[in-house]
C-alpha positions in Angstrom: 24.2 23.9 19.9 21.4 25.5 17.8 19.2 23.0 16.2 17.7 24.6 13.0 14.0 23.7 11.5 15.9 21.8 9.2 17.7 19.4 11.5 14.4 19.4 13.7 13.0 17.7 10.0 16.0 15.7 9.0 16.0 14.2 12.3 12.3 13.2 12.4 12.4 11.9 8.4 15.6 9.7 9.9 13.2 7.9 12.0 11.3 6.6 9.3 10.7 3.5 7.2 12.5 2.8 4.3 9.8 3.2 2.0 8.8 6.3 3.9 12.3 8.3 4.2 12.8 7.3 -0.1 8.7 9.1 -0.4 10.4 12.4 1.7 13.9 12.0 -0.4 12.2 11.9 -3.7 9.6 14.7 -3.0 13.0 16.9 -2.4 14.9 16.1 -5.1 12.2 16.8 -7.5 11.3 20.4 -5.4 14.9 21.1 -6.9 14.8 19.9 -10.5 13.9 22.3 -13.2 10.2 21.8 -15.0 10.6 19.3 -17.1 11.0 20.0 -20.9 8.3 17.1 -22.3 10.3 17.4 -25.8 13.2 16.6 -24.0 11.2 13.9 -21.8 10.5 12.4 -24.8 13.5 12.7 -27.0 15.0 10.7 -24.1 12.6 8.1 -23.7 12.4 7.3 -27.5 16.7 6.8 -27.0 16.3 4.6 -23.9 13.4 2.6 -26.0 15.9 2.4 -28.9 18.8 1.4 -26.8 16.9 -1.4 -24.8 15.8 -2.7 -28.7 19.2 -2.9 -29.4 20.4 -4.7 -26.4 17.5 -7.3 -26.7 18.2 -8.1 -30.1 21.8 -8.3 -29.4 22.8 -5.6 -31.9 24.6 -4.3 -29.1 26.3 -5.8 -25.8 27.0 -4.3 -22.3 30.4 -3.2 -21.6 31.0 -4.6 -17.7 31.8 -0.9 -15.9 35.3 -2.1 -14.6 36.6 -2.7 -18.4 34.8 0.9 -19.1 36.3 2.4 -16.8 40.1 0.7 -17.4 39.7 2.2 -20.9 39.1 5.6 -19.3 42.5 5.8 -17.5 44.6 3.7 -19.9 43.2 6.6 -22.7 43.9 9.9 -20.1 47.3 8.0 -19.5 46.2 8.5 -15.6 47.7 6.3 -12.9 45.2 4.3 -10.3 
């Protein structure tokens, strides 16, 4: 069997710490993500501020995911 550069460095970044292998995992994720747009940065962070305000003040409450997602199948009448 071939190894590849690539499985020579998965292998090695498997041997890691914890803290280490999420540094190597996060430095590749973000080699694939587009540049960022900052208007849309902070479009989004102005929602997430406004949504956290609501839920402090209580404007709004948390939905626990199992009911969520009940709703989803009981509305697209699909079987579990």
């Amino acid at each position: 069997m071939i190894k590849t550069e690539a499985d020579r460095i998965l292998k090695s970044a498997l041997r890691q710490t914890d803290t280490e292998r999420a540094r190597i995992a996060e430095a590749l994720i973000a080699s694939l993500e587009a540049p960022m747009d900052e208007d849309i940065d902070r479009a989004w962070q102005i929602e997430i501020e406004k949504r956290l305000r609501e839920l402090d003040s209580g404007a709004v409450k948390c939905i626990p995911w199992e009911e969520v997602r009940d709703r989803l199948y009981r509305n697209a009448n699909v079987q579990r």
